[in-house]
C-alpha positions as CSV (number, residue, x, y, z in Angstrom):
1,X,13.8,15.7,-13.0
2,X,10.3,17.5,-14.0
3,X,7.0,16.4,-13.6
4,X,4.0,17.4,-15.8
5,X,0.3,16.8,-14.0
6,X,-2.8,16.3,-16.2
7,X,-5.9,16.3,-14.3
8,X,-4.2,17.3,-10.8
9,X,-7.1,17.5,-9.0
10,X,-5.2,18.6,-5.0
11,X,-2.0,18.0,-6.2
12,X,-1.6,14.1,-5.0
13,X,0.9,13.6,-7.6
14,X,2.6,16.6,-7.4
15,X,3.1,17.2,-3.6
16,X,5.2,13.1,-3.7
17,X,7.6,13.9,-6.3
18,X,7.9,17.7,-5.0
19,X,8.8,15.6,-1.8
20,X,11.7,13.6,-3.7
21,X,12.9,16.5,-4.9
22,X,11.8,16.9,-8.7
23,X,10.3,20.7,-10.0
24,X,6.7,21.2,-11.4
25,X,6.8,21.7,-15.2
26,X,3.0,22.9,-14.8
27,X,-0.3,21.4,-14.4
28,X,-3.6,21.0,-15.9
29,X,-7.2,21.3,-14.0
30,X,-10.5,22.7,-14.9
31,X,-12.5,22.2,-11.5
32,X,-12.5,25.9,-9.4
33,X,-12.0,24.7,-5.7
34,X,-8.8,22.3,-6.8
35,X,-7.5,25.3,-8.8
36,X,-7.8,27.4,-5.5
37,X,-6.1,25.0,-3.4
38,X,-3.1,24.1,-6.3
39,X,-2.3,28.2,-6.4
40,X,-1.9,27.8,-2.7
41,X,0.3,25.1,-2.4
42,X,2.2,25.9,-5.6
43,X,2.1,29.1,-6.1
44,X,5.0,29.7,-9.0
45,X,3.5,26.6,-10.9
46,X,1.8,27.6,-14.1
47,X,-2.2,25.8,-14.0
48,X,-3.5,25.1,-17.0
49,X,-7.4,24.8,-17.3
50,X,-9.9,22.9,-20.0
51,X,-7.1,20.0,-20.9
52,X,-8.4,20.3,-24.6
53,X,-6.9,23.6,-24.7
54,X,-3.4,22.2,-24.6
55,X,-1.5,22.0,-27.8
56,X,1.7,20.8,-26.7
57,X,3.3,19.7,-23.3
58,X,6.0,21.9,-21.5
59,X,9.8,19.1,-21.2
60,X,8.8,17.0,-18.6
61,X,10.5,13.6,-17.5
62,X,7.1,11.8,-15.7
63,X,3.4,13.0,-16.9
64,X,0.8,11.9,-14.3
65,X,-2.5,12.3,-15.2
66,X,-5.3,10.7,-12.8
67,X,-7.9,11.0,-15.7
68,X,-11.3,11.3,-14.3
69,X,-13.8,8.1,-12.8
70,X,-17.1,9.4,-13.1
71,X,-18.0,6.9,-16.1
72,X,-16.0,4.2,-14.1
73,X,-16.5,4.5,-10.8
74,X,-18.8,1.6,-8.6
75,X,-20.5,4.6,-7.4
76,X,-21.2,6.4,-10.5
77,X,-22.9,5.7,-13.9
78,X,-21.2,3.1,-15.2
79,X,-21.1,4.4,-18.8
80,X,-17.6,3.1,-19.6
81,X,-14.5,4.7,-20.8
82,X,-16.5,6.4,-23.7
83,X,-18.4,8.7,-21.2
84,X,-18.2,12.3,-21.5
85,X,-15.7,12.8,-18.9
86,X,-13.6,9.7,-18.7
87,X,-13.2,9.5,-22.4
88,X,-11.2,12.5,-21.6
89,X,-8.3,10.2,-21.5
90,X,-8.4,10.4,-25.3
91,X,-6.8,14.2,-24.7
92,X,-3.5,12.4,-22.6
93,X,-3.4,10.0,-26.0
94,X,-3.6,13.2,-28.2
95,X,-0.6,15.1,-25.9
96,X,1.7,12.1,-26.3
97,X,0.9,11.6,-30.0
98,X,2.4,15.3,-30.7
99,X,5.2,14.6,-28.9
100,X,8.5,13.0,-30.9
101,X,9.9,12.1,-27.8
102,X,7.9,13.0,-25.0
103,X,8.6,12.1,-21.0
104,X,10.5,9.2,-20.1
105,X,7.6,8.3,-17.9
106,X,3.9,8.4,-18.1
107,X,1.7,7.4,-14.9
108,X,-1.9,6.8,-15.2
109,X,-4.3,6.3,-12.1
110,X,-8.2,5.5,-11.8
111,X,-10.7,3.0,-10.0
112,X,-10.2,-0.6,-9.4
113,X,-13.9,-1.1,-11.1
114,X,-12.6,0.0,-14.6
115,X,-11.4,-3.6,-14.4
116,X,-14.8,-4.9,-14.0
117,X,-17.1,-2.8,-16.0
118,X,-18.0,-4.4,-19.0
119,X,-15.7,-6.9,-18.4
120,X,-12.8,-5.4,-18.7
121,X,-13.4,-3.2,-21.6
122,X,-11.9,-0.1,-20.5
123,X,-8.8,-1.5,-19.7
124,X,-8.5,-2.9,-23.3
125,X,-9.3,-0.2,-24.7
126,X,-6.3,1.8,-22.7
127,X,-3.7,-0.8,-23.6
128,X,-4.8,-0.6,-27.2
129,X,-4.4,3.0,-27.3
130,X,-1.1,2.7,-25.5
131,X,0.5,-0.1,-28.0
132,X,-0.6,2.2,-31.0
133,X,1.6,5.1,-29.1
134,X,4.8,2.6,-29.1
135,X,4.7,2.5,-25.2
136,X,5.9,-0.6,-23.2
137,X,3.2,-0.5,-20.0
138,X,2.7,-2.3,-16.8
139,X,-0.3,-2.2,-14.1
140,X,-1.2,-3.1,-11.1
141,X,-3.9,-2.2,-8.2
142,X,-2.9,-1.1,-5.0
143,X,-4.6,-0.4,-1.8
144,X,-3.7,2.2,0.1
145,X,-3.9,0.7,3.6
146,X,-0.9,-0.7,2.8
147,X,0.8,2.3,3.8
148,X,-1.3,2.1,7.0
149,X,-3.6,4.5,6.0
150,X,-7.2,3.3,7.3
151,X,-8.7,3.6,4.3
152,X,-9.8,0.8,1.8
153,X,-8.5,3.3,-1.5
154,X,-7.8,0.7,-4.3
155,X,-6.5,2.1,-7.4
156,X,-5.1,0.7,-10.6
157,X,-1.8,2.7,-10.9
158,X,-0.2,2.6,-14.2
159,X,3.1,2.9,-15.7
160,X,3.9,3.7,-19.6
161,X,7.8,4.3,-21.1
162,X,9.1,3.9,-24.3
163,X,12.7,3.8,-23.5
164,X,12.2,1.6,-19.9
165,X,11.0,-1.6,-19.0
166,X,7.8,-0.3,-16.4
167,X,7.5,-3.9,-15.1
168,X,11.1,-3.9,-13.2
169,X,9.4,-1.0,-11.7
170,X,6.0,-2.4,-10.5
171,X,7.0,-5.9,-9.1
172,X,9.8,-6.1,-7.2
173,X,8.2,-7.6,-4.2
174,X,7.0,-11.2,-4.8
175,X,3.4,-11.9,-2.7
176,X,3.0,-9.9,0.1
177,X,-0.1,-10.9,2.7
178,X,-2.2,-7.9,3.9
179,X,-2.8,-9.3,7.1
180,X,-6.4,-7.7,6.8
181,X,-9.9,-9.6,7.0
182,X,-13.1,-7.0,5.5
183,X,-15.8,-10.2,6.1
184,X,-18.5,-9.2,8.5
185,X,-17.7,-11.7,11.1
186,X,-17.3,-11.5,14.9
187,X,-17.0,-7.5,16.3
188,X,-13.8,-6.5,18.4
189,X,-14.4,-4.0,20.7
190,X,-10.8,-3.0,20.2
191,X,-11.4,-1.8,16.2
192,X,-13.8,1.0,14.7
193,X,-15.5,0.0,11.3
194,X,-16.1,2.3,8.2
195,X,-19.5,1.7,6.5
196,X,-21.3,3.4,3.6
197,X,-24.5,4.8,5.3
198,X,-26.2,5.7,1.5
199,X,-26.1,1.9,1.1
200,X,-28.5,-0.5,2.4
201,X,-29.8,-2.6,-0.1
202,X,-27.0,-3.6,-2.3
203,X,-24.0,-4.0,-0.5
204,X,-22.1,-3.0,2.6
205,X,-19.1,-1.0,2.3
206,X,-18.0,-3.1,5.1
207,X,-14.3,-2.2,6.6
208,X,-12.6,-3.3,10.2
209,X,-10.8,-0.5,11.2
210,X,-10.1,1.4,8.5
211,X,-13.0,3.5,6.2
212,X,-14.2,2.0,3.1
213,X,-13.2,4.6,-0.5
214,X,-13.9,8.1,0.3
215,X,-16.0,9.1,-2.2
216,X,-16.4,12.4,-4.2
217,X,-20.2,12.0,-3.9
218,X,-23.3,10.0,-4.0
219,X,-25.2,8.4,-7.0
220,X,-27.3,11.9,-6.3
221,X,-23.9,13.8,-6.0
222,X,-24.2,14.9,-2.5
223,X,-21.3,15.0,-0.1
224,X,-20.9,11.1,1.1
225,X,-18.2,11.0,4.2
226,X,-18.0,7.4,5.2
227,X,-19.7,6.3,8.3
228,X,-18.0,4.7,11.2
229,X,-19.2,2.4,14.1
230,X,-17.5,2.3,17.5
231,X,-19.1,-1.2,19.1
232,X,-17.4,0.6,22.7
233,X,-20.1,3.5,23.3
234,X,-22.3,2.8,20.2
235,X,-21.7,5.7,18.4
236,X,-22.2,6.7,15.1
237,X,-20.5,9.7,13.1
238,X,-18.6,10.5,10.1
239,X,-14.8,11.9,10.5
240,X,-14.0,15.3,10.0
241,X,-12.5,16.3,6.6
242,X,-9.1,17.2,8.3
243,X,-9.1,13.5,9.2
244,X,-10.4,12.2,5.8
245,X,-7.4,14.2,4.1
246,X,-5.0,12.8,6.3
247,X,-6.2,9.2,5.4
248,X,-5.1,10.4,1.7
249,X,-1.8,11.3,2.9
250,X,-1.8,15.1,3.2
251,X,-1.7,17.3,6.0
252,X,-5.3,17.9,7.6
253,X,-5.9,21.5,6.4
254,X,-4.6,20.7,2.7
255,X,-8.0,21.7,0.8
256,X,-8.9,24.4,3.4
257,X,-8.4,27.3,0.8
258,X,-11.3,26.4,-1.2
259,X,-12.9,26.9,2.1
260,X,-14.8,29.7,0.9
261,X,-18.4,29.6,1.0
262,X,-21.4,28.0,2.5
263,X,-21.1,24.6,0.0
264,X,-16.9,24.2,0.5
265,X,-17.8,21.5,2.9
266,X,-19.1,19.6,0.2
267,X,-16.6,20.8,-2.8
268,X,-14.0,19.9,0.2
269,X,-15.4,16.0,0.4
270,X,-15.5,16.3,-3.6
271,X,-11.8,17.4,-3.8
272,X,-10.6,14.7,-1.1
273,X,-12.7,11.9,-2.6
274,X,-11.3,12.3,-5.8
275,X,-8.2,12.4,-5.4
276,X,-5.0,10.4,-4.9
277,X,-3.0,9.1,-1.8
278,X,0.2,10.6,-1.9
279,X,2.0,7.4,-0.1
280,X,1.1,5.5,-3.0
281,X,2.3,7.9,-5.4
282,X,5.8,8.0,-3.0
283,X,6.3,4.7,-3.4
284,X,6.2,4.4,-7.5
285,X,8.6,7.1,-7.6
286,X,10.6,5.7,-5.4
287,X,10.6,2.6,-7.7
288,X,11.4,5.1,-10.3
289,X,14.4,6.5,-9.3
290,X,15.9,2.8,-8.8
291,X,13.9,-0.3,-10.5
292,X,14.6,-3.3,-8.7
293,X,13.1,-5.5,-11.3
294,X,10.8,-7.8,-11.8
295,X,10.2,-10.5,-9.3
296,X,7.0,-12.3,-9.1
297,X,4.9,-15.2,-10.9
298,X,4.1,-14.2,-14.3
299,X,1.4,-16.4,-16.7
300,X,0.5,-15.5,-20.0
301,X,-2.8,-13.5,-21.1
302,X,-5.7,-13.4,-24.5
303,X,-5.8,-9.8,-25.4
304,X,-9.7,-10.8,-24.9
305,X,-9.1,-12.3,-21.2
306,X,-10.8,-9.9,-18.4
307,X,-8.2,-7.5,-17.6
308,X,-6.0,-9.3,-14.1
309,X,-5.1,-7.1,-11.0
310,X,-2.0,-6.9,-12.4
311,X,0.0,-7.3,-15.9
312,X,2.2,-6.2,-18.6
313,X,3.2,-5.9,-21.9
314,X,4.2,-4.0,-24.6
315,X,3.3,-3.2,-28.9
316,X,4.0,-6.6,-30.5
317,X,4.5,-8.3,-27.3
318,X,2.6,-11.2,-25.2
319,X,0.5,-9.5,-22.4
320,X,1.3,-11.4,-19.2
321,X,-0.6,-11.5,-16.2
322,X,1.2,-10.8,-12.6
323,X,0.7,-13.1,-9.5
324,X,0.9,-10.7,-6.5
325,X,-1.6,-8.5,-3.9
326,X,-3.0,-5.5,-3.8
327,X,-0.5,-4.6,-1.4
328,X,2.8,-3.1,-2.5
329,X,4.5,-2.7,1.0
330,X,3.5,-3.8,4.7
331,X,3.2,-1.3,6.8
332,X,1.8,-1.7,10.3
333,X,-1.8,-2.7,9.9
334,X,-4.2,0.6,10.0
335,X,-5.9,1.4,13.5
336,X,-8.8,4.2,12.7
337,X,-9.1,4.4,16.7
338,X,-5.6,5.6,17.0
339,X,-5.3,7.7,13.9
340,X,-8.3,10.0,14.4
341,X,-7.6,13.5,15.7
342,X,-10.9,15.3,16.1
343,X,-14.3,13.7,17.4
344,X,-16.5,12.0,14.9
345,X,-20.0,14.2,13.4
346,X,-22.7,12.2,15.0
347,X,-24.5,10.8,12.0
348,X,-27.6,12.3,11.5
349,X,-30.8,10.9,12.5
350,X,-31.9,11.6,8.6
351,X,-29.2,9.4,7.5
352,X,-29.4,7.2,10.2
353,X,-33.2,5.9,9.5
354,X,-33.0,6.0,5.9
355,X,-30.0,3.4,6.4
356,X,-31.7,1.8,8.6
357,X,-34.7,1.6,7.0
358,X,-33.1,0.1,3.7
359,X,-31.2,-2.1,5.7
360,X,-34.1,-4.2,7.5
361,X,-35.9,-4.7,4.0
362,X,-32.7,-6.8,2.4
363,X,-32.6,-10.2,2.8
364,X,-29.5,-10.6,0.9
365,X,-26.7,-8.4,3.2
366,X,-25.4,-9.6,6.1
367,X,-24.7,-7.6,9.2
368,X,-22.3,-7.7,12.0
369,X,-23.8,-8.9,15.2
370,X,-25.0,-6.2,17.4
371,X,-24.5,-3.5,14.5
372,X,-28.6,-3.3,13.6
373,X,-29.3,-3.0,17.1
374,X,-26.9,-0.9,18.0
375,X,-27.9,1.5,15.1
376,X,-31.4,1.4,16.0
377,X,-30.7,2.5,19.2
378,X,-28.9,5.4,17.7
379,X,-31.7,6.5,15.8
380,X,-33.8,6.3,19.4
381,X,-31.6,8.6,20.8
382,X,-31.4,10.8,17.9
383,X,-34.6,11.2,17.7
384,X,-35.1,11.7,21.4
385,X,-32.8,14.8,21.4
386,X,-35.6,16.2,18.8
């Protein structure tokens, strides 16, 4: 089997089906620093650059194509699927239309939010687009700490065929219980928890012992590592990139050829938070190569209904909503203690206060007991060593 990649970012896609066995037809990306680091890993693939310059795709049995979430994204400007760069999508659309029979399988991946934003609307849009085509389709959102990664990374993965039924391939496990509780409630000293320190005043991204999403960037599109408490010694640092790829699933050291000047450390975070995990992409190709069908509670949809975390349907069929979690398989629940390698980067005392500083004038976010206190202190120190 081949696999074509559209918008291939590190190579998420690419690196679990190379890892099953199947060849690279090619790949599509425009950004520099991915470009370096997909020569290096795949160095007898052909890259393609500006997707709009593609007038017809190489034979390829699964297309992947994690179409870009700036217009999508929590985190970005919420503009919707129209936005200059994830209405980019429409150029996947335009590649299939050419095609008289095209791959048997197309994957799709982006942000969780798209199925909030507006509602739902960029979701229905998709499906709309992907009924005109004549393709059967099936979705659902995954987390990625389900592969015991300690990362909060949800992602709506979807699956497209004309010939196959993608929902024997997305549900074949029923209901399965993360075993995982995000509230801000009492602190274990035995877990480390992953916090967005450019938040404050609208929400906390609170996680127990995992990191929430890594991010590409800020609202002001500056490098955003997640922060991370440890209650034990009070410390409070950001994890090294080495660390933040291997919470994606690659090897720590996978984007260091774009490595190459005084900003990679920032086109490095950009790279990793934008990409994604290959465990997740393992596991739908595993489903690929044998479907073991469809087994979990179904219930009917409105085309107009806000888009569920999970569904299918097909052109001229009833769109049905699917009763199951966000996780896909249970692995052993994520310890960030254990799984970090190198030492944390103290946060710095910059970030620290301005956190801080947003944090005390909120009435509306609750913290974890100790956590104010124990960042304040932080920022004493911090400011001490000054």
């Amino acid at each position: 089997m081949k696999v074509m990649g559209l918008f291939s970012g590190i190579g998420g896609f690419e690196r679990a089906f190379e890892k099953l066995g199947m060849d690279c037809a090619g790949m599509c990306e425009i950004d520099d620093p991915a470009r370096m680091v997909l020569k290096h890993h795949f160095p007898n693939v052909k890259i393609h650059g500006d997707i709009r310059n593609i007038k017809r795709l190489p034979k390829a049995d699964v297309l992947t194509a994690g179409f870009p979430c700036q217009d999508l994204s929590q985190a970005g400007l919420k503009i919707g699927i129209t936005g200059e760069r994830s209405g980019l999508v429409d150029e996947i659309f335009r590649l299939l239309a050419a095609e008289k029979n095209g791959p048997e399988w197309v994957i799709l991946e982006n942000v969780s939010y798209m199925l909030k934003l507006k509602q739902g609307g960029a979701m229905r849009y998709l499906l709309e687009r992907i009924e005109c085509l004549g393709y059967r389709w099936a979705y659902r959102v995954i987390d990625a700490r389900c592969f015991g990664l300690p990362q909060r990374r949800e992602r709506v993965v979807m699956l497209l065929s004309k010939r196959n039924d993608p929902a024997t391939v997305l549900f074949p496990d029923g209901f399965i219980d993360s075993g995982v509780d995000d509230r801000v409630g009492e602190v274990s000293a035995k877990c480390l928890y992953g916090f967005y320190w450019t938040e404050g005043k609208r929400g906390l991204g609170w996680t127990r012992n995992a990191v929430p999403t890594i991010k590409g960037g800020s609202g002001l599109g500056i490098p955003s590592p997640p922060a991370i408490w440890d209650p034990i010694t009070g410390a409070f640092g950001t994890p090294s990139i080495s660390d933040a790829e291997r919470m994606c699933g690659f090897d720590a050291g996978w984007t260091s050829s774009a490595d190459v000047g005084p900003k990679s450390r920032g086109a490095r975070w950009k790279l990793v938070g934008n990409t994604i995990c290959v465990p997740m992409v393992d596991w739908v190709a595993q489903q690929l190569v044998k479907p073991a069908g469809l087994n979990a509670e179904v219930f009917s949809l409105k085309k107009t209904d806000r888009p569920p975390l999970a569904a299918f349907g097909g052109p001229g069929k009833q769109r049905k909503g699917v009763s199951v979690s966000r996780w896909v398989h249970k692995a052993e629940l994520p310890n960030l203690r254990a799984f970090l390698s190198e030492p944390l980067k103290p946060l710095s005392l910059r970030a620290s206060a301005g956190f801080y500083s947003r944090a005390i004038e909120t009435t509306t976010i609750r913290f974890a007991e100790g956590f104010l206190e124990s960042l304040e202190l932080h920022i004493r120190e911090m400011t001490a060593q000054c």
